[in-house]
C-alpha positions as CSV (number, residue, x, y, z in Angstrom):
1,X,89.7,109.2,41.2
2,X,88.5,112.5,42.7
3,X,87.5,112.0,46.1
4,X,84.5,113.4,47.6
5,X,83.7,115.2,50.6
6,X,80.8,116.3,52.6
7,X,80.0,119.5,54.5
8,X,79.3,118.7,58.0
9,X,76.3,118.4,59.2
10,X,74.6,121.6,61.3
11,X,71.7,121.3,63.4
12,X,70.5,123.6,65.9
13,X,68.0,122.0,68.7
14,X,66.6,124.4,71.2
15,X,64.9,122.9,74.4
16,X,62.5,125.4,76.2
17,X,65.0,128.1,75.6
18,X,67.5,126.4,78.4
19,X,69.4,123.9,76.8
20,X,71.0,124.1,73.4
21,X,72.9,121.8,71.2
22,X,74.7,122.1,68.1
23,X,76.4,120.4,65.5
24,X,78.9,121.2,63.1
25,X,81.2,123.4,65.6
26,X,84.5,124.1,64.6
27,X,85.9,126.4,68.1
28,X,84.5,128.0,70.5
29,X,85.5,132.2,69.8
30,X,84.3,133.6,72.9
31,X,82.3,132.9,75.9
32,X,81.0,134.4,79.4
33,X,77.6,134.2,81.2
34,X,75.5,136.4,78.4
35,X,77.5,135.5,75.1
36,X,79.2,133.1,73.8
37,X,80.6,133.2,70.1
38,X,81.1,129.8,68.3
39,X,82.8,129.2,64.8
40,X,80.4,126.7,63.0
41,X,80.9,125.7,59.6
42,X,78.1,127.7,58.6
43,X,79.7,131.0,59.6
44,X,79.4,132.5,63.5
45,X,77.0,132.0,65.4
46,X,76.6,134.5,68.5
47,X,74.3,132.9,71.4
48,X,73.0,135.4,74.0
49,X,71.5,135.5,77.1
50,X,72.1,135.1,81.3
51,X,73.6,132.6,83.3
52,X,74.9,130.7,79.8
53,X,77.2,127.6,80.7
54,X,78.8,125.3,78.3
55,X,78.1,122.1,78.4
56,X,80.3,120.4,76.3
57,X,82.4,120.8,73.2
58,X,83.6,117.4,71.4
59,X,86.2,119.1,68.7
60,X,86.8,115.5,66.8
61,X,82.1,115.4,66.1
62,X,82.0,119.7,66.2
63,X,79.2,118.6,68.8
64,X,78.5,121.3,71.2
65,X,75.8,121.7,74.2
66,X,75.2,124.4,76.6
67,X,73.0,125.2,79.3
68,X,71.0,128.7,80.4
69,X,68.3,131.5,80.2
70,X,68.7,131.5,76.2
71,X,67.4,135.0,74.5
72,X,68.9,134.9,70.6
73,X,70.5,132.8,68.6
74,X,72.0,135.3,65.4
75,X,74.3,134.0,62.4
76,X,77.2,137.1,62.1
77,X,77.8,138.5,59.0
78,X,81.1,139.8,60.4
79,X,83.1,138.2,63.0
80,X,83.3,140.3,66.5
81,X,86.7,141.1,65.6
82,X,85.8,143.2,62.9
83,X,86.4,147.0,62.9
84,X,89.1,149.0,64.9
85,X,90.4,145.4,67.2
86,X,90.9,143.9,63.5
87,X,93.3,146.5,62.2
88,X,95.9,146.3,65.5
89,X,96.0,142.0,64.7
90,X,96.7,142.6,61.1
């Protein structure tokens, strides 16, 4: 019997650009007061802004909240590494 399995589930819910949380968060990549870089299962998500704390980060759920003076939210086609940093990890 094949078993099946679900994608997690991602949700993005923005409150009055200041708090922020996500589901479906696999790592946190980066982070500092005006970006912070998470791995979600649907790709990377770069979160900008000033005076950006997180929260929380449950890695069991992929549940993830954060606090701050919120200016984008942007899905990455290419992960920050990509370009001349990628080729010295290779």
């Amino acid at each position: 019997m094949q078993k099946l399995t679900t994608a997690a589930p991602h949700n993005i819910i923005m409150e009055n650009r200041k708090t922020l949380r996500i589901s479906g968060v696999k790592d946190i990549d980066n982070f500092s007061e005006s970006r912070i870089v998470l791995n979600t299962v649907m790709g990377e998500l770069v979160i900008r802004g000033e005076d950006l704390h997180v929260s929380a980060l449950d890695a069991e759920s992929g549940d993830f909240s954060m606090t701050g003076n919120i200016s984008s939210v942007c899905y990455s086609r290419h992960s920050v590494l990509d370009g001349p940093v990628k080729k010295l990890f290779r």
